[in-house]
N, C-alpha and C positions, 0 to 999 in steps of 0.2 A: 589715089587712096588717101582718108584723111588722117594727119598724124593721130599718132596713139598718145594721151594724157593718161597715165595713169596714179601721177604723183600728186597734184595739185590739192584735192580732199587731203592728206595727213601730211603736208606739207613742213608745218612745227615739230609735227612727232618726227617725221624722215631725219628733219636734223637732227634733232637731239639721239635718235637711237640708231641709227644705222652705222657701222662701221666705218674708221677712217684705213686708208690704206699703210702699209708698211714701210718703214725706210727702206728696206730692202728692195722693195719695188722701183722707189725712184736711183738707189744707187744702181742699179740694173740697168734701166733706162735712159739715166742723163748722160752715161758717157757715148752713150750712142749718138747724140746729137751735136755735128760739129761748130755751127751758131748758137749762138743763146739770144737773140735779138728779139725775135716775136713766136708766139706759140697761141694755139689756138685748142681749149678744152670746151669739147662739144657734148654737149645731155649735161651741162656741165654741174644740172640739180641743185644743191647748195653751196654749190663751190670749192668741196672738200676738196679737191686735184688744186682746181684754178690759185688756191689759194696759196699751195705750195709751189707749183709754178712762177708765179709772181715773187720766190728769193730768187730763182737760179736766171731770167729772162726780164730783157730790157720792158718790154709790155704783152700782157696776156689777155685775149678775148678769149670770154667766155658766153656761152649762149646756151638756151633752153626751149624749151615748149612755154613752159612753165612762170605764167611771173609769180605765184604764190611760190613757188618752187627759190627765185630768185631775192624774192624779199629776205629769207631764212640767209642768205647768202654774205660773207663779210665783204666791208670794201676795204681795198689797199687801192693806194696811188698810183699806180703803175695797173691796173688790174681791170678791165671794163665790161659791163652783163649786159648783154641784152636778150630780146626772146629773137628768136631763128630757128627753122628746121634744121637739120643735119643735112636733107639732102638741098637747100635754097638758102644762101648766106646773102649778106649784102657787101661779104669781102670781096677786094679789088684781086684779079689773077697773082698768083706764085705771092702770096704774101708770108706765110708761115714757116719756120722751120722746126717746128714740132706739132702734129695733131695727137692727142690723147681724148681718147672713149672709155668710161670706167661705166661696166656694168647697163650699160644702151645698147648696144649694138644689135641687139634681136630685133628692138623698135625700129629698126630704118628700113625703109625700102634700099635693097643694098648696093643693084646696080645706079642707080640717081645719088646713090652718098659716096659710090667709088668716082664717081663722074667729077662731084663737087671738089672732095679731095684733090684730085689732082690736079683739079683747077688751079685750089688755093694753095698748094701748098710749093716750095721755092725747090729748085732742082735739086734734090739727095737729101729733102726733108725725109723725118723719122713721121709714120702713123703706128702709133701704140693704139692699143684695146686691151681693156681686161676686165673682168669678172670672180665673183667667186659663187659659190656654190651653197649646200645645204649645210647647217653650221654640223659639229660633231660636239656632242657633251659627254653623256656617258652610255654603257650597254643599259641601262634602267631606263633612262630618256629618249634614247637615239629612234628608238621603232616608236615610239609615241608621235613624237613629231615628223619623221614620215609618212607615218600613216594620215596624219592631219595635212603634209603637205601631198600628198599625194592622192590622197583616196576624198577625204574631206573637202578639201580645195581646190580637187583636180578640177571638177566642171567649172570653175572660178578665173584659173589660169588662162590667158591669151594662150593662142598654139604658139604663136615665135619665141615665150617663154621658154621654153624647154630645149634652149639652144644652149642654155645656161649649163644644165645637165653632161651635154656634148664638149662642153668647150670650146663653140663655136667650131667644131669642127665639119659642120657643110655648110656655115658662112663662107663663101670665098675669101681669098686674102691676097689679089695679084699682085706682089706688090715682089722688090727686090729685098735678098741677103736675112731671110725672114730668121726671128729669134724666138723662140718659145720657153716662156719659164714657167713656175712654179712659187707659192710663195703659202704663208701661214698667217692669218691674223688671230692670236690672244688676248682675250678682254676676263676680266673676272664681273660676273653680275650675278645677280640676285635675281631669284624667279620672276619678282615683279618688272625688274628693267627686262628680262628677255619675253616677258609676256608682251610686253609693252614696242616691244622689235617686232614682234609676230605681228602688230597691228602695222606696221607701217607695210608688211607684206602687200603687192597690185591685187591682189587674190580677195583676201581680209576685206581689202577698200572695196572691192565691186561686189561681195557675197551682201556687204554692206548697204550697199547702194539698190539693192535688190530687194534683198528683203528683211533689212532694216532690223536686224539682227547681229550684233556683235559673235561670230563664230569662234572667236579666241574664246570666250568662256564656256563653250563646250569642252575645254582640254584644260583651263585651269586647275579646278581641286587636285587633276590627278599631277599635274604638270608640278605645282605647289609639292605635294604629298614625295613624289620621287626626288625632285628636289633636293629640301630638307632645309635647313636654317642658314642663313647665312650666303655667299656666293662660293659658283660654282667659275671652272673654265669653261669658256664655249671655244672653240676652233674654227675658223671660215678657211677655207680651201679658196684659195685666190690662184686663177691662173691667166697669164697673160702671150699675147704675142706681139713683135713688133716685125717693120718691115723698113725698107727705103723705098721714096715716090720717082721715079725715074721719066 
């Protein structure tokens, strides 16, 4: 099967509007891992994880599909990108003692990227995964944009998309000592900045790609009008799990 690219067309926008994750997340996370030596963040997109990885860890590879995806990406010393599938690396056995997946994991064929993991990763390394959800704003907005994500966008959506919805929950996860949390991210923006997040949606890109039509301004005036002046909070429902490689 050939990998899925769905980021590479709004590559500039991904970075600049998509959400970064929460400290909450990584203090959840980092104590679980009893090396800090190498860690590996895989779909690693613009590097929003890799980048925090690279304080707490001697060196951190990161990889993508995507080199439009990696150019958006900062560099640190310790920090190195390259393009790589999730399920085919060119890392050497037991190399890693952390894997982290933020928001990928619907894209992989799952048994060939459970296979890789355990390759690369070193005896009682940590694989985290996580994602978040449909954002929440207010009762006046909230059915407007689902109905755009749902009804609108539906035929748009890849089917493994909708894993997001589940919470990965009929991805497998064979993994030991598994932990599942919970988390919030709050941004305040302006209709224009989360107009402009709706386009970095995989949905948006391929309605686009089709039929060469911006679908986000079918929902603008009303999306503007509910709104109102100024910014609003948006909510992202982040949930994550994590496991030991045994």
């Amino acid at each position: 099967m050939p990998a899925l690219d769905r980021f590479s067309t709004q590559a500039a926008d991904y970075a600049r509007y998509r959400i970064h994750y929460p400290v909450e997340l990584y203090d959840w996370l980092l104590p679980q891992v009893t090396s800090r030596e190498r860690a590996w963040d895989c779909a690693t997109g613009n590097g929003q994880v890799a980048v925090v990885l690279a304080d707490h860890f001697v060196r951190v590879d990161a990889t993508d599909l995507s080199e439009k995806q990696l150019a958006q990406a900062p560099p640190r010393p310790n920090l190195h990108y390259q393009t790589a599938r999730a399920e085919q690396t060119p890392f050497p056995d037991q190399r890693f003692d952390l894997i982290t997946v933020a928001q990928a994991v619907h894209w992989f064929e799952h048994e060939a990227y459970h296979r890789e993991v355990r390759r690369v990763a070193r005896p009682g390394a940590v694989l985290a995964e996580w994602g978040y959800g449909l954002v929440n704003i207010s009762p006046e907005i909230d059915p407007l944009i689902r109905h755009f994500h749902d009804v609108v966008m539906g035929p748009y959506w890849d089917a493994n998309r909708w894993h997001i919805d589940e919470e990965y929950a009929r991805i497998s996860f064979p993994f030991a000592a598994v932990q599942r949390a919970h988390f919030a991210v709050r941004r305040q923006w302006s209709a224009d900045w989360f107009l402009q997040y709706l386009r970095t949606w995989s949905s948006v890109a391929k309605y686009q790609q089709e039929r060469s039509e911006d679908p986000v301004a079918l929902i603008e005036d009303a999306v503007k009008e509910k709104w109102g002046a100024g910014e609003r909070e948006v909510v992202f429902p982040v949930f994550a799990r994590a496991g030991r490689v045994e």
